[in-house]
MARPA-53442 format. One line per 4 residues: their letters; for each residue x, y, z of N, C-alpha, C. Coordinates in steps of 0.2 Angstrom, whole numbers, always signed. Layout:
BEGIN
A	X:Y:Z:X:Y:Z:X:Y:Z | ...
REM end
This chain:
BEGIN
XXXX	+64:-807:-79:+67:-811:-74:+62:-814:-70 | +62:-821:-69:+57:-824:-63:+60:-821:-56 | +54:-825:-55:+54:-821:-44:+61:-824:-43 | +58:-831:-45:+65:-836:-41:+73:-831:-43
XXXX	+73:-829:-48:+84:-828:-53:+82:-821:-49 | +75:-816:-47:+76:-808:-42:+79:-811:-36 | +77:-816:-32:+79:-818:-25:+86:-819:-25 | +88:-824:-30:+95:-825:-31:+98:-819:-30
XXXX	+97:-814:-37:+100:-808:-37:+104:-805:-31 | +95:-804:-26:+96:-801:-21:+101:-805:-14 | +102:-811:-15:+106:-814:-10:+100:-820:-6 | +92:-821:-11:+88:-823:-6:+85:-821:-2
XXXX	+85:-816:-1:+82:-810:+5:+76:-805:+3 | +72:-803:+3:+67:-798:+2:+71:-792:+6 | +70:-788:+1:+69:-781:+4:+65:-776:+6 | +65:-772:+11:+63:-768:+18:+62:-760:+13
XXXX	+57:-759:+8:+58:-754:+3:+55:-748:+7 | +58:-742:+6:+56:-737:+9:+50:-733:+3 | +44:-734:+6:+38:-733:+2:+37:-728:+0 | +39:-720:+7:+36:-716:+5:+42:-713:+2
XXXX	+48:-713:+2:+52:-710:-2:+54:-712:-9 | +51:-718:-9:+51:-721:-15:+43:-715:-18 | +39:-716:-17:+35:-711:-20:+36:-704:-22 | +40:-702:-16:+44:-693:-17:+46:-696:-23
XXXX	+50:-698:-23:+54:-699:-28:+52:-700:-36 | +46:-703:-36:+43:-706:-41:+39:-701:-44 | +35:-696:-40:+32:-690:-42:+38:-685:-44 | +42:-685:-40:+48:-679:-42:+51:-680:-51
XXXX	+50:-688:-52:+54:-690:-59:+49:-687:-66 | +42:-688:-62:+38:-688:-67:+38:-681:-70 | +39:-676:-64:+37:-668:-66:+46:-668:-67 | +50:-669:-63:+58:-668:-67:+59:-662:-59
XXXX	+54:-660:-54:+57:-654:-52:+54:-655:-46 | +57:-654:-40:+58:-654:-33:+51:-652:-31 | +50:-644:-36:+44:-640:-34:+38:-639:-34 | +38:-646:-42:+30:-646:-43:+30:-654:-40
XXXX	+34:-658:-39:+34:-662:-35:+29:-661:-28 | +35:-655:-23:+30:-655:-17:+23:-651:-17 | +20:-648:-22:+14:-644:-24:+10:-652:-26 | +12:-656:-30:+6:-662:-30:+5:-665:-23
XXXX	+12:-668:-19:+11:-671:-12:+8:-666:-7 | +6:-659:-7:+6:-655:-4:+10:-655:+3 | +18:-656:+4:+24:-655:+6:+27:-649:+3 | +34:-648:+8:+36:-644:+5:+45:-648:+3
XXXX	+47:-641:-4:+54:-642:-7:+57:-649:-3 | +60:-643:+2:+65:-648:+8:+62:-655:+8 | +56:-656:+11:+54:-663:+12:+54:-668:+6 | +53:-666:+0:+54:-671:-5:+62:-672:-9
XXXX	+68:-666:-6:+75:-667:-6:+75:-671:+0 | +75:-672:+6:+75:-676:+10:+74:-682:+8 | +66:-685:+5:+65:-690:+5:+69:-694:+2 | +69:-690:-6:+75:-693:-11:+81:-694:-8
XXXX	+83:-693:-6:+89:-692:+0:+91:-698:+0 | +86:-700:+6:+84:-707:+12:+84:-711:+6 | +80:-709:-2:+80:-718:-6:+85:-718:-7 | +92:-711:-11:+99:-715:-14:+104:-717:-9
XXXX	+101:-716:-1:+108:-719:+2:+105:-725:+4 | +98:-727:+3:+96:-734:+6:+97:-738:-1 | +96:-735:-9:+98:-738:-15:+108:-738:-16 | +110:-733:-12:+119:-732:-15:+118:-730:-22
XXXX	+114:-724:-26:+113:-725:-31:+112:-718:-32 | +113:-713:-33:+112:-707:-37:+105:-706:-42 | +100:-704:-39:+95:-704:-42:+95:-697:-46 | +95:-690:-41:+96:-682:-44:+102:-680:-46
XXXX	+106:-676:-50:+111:-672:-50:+110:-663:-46 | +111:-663:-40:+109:-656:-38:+113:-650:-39 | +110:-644:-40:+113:-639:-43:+114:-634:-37 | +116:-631:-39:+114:-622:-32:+105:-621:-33
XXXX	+105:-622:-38:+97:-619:-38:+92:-625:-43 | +96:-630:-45:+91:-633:-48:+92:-641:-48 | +89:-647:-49:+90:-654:-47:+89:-657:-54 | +92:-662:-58:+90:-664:-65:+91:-673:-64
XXXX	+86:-676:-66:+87:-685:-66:+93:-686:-69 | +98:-692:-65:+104:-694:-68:+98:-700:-74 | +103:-705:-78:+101:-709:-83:+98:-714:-76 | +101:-715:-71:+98:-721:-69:+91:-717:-65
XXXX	+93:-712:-63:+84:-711:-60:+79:-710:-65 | +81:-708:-72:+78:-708:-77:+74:-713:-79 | +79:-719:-79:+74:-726:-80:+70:-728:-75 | +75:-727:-68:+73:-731:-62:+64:-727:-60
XXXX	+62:-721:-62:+57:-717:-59:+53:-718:-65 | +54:-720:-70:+47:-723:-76:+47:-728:-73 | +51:-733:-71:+47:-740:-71:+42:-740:-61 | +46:-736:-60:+42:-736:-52:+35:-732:-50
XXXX	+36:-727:-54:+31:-723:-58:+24:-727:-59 | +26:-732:-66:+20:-734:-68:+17:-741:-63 | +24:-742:-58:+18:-747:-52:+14:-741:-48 | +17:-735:-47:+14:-732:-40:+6:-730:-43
XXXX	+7:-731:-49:-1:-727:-52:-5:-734:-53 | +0:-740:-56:-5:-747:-55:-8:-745:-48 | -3:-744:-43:-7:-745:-35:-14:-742:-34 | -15:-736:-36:-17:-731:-37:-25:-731:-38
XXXX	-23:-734:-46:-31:-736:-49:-33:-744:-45 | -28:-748:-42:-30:-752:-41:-35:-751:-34 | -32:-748:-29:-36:-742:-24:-41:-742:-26 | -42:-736:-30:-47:-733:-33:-53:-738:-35
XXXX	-52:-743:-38:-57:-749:-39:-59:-752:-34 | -55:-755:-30:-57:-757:-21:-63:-751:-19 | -61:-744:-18:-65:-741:-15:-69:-739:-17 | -69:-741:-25:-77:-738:-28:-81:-744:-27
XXXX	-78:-751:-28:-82:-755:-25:-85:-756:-17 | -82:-754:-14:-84:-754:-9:-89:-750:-6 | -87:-745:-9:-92:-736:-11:-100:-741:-14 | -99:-746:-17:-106:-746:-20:-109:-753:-18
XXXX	-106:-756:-12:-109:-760:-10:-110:-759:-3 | -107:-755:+0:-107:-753:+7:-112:-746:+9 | -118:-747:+13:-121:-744:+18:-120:-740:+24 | -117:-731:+21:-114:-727:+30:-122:-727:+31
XXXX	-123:-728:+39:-126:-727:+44:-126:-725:+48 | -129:-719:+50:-128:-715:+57:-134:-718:+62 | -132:-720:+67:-138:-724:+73:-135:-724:+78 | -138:-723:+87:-137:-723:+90:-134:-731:+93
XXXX	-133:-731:+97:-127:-739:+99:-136:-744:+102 | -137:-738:+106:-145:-744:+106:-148:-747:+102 | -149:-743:+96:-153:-745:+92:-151:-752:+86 | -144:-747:+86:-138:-753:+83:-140:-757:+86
XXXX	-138:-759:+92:-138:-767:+96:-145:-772:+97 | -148:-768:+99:-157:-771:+100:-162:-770:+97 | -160:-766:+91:-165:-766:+85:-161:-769:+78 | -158:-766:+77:-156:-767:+71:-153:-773:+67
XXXX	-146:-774:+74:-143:-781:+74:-146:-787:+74 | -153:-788:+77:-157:-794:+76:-162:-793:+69 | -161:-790:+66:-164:-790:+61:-160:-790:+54 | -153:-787:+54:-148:-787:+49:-149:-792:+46
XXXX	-148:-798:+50:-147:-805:+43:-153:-804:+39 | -158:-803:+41:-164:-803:+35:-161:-800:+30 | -161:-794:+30:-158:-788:+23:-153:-792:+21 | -146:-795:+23:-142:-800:+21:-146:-805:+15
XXXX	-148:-805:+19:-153:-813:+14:-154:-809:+8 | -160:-806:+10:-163:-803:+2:-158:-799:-2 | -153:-794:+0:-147:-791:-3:-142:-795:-2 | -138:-799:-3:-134:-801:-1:-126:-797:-4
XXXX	-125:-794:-8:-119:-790:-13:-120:-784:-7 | -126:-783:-3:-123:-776:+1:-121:-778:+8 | -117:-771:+11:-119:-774:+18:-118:-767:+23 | -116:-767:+27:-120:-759:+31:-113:-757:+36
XXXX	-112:-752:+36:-108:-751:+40:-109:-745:+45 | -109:-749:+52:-112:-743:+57:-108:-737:+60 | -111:-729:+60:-108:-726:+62:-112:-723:+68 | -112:-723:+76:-113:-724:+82:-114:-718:+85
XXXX	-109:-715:+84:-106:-708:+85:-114:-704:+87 | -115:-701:+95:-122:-698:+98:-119:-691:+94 | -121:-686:+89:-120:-679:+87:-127:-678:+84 | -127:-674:+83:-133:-669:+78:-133:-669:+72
XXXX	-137:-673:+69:-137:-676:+62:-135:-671:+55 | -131:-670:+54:-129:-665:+45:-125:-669:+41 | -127:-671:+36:-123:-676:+32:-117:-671:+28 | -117:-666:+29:-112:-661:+25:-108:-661:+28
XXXX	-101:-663:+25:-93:-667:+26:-93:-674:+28 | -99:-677:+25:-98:-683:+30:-98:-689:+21 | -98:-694:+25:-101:-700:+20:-105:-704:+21 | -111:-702:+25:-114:-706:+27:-120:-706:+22
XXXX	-122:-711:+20:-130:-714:+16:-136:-710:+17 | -139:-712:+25:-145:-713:+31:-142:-711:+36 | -148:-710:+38:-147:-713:+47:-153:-715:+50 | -154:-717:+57:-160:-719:+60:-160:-713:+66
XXXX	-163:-709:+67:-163:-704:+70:-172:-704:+74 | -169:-702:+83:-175:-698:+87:-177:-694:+87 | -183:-690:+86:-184:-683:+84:-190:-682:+79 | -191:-675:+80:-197:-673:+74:-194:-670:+65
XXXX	-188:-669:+67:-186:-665:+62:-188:-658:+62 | -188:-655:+55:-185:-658:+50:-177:-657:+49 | -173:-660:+48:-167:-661:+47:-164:-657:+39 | -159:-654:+41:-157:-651:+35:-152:-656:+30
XXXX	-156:-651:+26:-155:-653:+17:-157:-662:+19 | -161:-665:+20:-162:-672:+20:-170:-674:+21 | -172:-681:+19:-177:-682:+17:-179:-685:+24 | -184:-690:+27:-187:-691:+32:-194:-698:+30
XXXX	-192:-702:+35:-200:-706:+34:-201:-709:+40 | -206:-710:+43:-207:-711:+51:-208:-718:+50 | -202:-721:+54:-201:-729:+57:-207:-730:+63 | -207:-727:+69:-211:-732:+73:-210:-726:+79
XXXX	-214:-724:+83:-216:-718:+89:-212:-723:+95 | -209:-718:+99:-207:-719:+107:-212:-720:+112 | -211:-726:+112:-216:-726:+120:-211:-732:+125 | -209:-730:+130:-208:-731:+137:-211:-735:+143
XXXX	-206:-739:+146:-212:-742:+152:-204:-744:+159 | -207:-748:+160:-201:-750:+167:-199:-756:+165 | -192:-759:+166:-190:-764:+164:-186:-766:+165 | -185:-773:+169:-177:-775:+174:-179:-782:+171
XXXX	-175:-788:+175:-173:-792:+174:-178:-798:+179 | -178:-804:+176:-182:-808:+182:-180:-810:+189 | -173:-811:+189:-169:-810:+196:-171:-803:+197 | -170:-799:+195:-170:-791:+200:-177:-792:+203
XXXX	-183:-793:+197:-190:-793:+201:-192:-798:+206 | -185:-803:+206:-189:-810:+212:-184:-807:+219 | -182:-802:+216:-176:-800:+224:-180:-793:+226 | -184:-789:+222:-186:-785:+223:-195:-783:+220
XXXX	-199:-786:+222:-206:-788:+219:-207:-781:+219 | -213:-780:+213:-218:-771:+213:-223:-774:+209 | -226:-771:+212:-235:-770:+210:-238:-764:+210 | -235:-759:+210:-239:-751:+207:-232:-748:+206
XXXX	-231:-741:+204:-226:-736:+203:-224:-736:+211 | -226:-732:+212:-225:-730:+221:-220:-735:+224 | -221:-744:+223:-215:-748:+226:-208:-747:+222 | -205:-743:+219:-200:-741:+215:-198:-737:+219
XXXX	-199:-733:+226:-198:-729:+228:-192:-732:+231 | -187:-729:+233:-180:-734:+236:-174:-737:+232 | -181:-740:+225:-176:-744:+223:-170:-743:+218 | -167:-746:+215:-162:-744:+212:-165:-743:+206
XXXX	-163:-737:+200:-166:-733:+197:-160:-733:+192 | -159:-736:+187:-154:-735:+181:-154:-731:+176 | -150:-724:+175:-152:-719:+171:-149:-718:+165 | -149:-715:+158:-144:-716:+154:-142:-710:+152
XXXX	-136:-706:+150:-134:-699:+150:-138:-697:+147 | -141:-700:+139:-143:-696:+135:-151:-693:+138 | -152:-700:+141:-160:-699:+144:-162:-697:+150 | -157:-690:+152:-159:-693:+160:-166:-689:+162
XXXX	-170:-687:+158:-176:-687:+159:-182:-693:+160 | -180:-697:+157:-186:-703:+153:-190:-705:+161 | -186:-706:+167:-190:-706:+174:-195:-702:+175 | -192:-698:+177:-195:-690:+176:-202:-693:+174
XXXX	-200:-694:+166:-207:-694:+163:-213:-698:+166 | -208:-705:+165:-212:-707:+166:-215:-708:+174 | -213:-706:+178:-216:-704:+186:-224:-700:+186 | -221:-692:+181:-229:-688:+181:-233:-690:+175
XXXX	-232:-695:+172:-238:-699:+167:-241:-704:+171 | -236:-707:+177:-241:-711:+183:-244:-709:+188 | -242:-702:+188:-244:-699:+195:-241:-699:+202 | -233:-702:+199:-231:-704:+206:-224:-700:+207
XXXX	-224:-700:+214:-217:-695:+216:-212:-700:+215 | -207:-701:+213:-200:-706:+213:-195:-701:+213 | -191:-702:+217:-184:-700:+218:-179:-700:+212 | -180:-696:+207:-179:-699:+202:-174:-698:+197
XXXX	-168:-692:+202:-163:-690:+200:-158:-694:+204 | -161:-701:+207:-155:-705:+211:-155:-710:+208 | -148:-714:+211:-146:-720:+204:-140:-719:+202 | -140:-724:+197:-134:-726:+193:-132:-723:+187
XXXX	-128:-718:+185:-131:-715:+177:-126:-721:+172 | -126:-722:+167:-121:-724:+162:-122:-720:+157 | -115:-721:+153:-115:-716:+148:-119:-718:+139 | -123:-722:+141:-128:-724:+136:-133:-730:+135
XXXX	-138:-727:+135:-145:-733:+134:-142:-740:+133 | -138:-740:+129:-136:-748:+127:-132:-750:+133 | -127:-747:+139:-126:-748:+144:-132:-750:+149 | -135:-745:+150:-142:-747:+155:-146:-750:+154
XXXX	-148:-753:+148:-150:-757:+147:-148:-765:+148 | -140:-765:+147:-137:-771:+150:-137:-772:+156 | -136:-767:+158:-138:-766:+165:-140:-771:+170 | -150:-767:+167:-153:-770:+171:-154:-778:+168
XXXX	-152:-780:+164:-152:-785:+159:-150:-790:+165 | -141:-788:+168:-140:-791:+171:-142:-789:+179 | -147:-789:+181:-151:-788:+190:-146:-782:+193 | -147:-777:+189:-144:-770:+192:-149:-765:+196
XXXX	-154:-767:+192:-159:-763:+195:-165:-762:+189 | -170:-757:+190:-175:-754:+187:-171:-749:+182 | -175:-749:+174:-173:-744:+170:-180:-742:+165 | -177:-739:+162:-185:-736:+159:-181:-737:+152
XXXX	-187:-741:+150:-184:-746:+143:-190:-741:+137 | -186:-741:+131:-191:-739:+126:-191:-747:+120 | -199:-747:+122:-200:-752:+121:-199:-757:+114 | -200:-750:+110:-200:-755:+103:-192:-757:+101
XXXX	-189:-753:+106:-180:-756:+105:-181:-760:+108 | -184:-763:+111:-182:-769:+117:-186:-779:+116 | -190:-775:+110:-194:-780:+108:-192:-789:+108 | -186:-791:+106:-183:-796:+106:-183:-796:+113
XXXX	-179:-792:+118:-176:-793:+123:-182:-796:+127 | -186:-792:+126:-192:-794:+131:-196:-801:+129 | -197:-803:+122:-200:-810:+120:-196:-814:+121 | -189:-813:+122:-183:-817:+124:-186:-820:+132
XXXX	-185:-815:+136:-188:-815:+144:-183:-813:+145 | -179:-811:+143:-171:-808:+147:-173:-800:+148 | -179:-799:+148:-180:-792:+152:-188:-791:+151 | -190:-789:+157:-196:-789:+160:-201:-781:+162
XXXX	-208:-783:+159:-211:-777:+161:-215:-776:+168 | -214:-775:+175:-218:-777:+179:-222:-772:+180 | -224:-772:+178:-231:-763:+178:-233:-763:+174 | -231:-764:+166:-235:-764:+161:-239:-759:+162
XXXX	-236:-751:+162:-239:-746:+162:-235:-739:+156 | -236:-740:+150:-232:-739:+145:-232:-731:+142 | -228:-727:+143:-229:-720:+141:-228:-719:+135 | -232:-714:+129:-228:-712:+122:-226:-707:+126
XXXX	-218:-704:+121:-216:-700:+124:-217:-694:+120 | -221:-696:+115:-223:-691:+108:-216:-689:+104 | -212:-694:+107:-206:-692:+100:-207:-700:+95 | -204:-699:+87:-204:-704:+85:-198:-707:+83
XXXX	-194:-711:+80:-191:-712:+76:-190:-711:+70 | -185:-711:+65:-185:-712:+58:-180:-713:+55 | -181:-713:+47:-176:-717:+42:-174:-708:+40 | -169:-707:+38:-167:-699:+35:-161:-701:+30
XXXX	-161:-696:+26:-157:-697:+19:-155:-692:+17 | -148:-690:+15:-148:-682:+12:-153:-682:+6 | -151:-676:+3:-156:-673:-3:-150:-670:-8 | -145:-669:-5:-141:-662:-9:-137:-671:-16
XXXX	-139:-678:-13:-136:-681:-20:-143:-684:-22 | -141:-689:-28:-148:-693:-30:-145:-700:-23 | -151:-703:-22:-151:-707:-16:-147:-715:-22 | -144:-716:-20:-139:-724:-23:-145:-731:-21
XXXX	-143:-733:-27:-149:-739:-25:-151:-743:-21 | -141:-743:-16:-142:-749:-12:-144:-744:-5 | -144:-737:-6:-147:-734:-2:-155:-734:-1 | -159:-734:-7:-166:-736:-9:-167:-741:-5
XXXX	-165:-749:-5:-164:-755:-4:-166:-756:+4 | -161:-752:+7:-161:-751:+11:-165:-747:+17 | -167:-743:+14:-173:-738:+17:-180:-741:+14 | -181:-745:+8:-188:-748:+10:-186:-754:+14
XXXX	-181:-759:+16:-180:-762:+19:-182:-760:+28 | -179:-755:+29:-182:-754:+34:-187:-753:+34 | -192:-748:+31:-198:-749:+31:-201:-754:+33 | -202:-757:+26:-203:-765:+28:-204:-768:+34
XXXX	-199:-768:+39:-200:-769:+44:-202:-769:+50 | -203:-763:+48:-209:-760:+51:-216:-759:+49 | -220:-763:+42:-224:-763:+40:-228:-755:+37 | -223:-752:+35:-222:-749:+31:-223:-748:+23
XXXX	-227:-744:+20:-225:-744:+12:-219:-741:+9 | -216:-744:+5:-210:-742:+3:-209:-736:+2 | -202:-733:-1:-203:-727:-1:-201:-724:-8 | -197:-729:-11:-194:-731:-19:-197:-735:-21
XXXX	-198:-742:-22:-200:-745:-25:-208:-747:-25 | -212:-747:-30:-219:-748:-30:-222:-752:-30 | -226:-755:-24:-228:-762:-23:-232:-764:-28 | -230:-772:-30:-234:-774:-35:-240:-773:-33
XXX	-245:-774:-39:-253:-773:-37:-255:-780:-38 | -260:-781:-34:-261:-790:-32:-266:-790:-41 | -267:-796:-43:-271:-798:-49:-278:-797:-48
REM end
């Protein structure tokens, strides 16, 4: 029957199908019994007599014959549950292919929101270009990196390591300096550590050390638990972006920002913090290609040698 002589049938109207009881329903017909029904859906009995329930008064149609202790398909639920049947398992594998494609051209990524925004984000179309079938999907989330229960690829992690069950390659070391915006420096001029003393001081939750730091690598007393906190470096860095105040920018995240001029070092007196950065990977699978692809890409960007793939050797 065409679409058109179904709409007729139906009066010209689409119908408002009850999805998941149509489903009870369709598993119930396959196994014939309420019980191994709710054992596949992992519901119970009750729930799947309920939902069948819900489709024959919303069909007007008698799907089970129910007994004292047992349920048996009438002829019509017997045809009606083969043919609905073999769409809900089309659906099924149809899923199934979407997410395996997706599985193999998509990149989880565990990275902090800073890095995400002012490192990574201005650099992503490049990888775009050169892969273009991949593309990366970021996950943000500030925890303690374990890829076990997770689905995540990589991630870009601050730290020494070693991280469990996971492999490791060092992107680029932490170093630190002072950093606000050209309005905050023309409203409030500095020419040593010391003129900081007073001023407004922008701190971020994860880091509320990084002042600290850098005060006894200058030698200078600053008040250094006063200020602004926000709940993440990507915050306090907008911050000072927009003339909030002074912050303590880690510089190789800020690289754009700063050649941009939309944020400024007035001191130019730079601390390593002796932590690094890096690219990590579990170990407990084989690494997927578009995971390779992607870690020598970072690399790469940092002037790196790969980590998969073997550079050709010049003639």
């Amino acid at each position: 029957m065409a679409v058109d002589d179904e709409e007729k049938v139906m009066g010209g109207r689409r119908l408002n199908l009850p999805l998941n009881p149509m489903r009870a329903f369709s598993v119930a017909a396959r196994h014939k019994t309420f019980t191994a029904a709710a054992q596949e859906m992992g519901i119970s009995q009750v729930a799947i007599s309920r939902q069948i329930a819900i489709l024959e008064d919303y069909l007007n149609v008698q799907l089970f014959e129910r007994g004292s202790r047992s349920a048996r398909l009438t002829e019509v639920g017997r045809a009606y549950g083969a043919e609905i049947s073999a769409i809900f398992e089309d659906l099924e594998r149809s899923t199934h292919r979407m997410l395996r494609h997706e599985t193999e051209r998509t990149i989880h990524l565990r990275l902090y929101p800073s890095v995400a925004h002012f490192w990574l984000l201005p650099r992503l179309p490049d990888f775009y270009a050169r892969h273009p079938g991949l593309r990366v999907r970021m996950d943000t989330t500030v925890a303690p990196l374990d890829f076990r229960g997770t689905h995540l690829d990589a991630a870009i992690q601050l730290g020494g390591g070693p991280w469990r069950e996971a492999r490791s390659r060092h992107l680029f070391d932490e170093e630190i300096d002072v950093v606000c915006s050209p309005a905050q420096l023309q409203r409030r001029p500095v020419s040593g550590p010391a003129d900081l003393a007073g001023a407004d001081l922008l701190h971020s939750r994860y880091r509320r050390r990084a002042w600290q730091d850098w005060a006894e690598a200058n030698n200078v007393d600053l008040p250094h638990r006063e200020g602004v906190e926000f709940d993440s470096s990507l915050l306090t860095y907008s911050a000072a972006q927009q003339g909030l105040g002074f912050a303590i920018g880690q510089l190789r995240l800020l690289e754009v920002e700063l050649s941009a001029g939309r944020l400024f070092r007035p001191l130019l007196r730079p601390v390593p913090t002796g932590a690094s950065f890096h690219v990590v990977w579990p170990t407990t699978l084989s690494v997927a290609p578009k995971t390779r692809s992607f870690i020598d890409w970072l690399l790469d960007q940092v002037g790196h040698p790969p980590e998969f793939v073997t550079p050709r050797r010049s003639a």
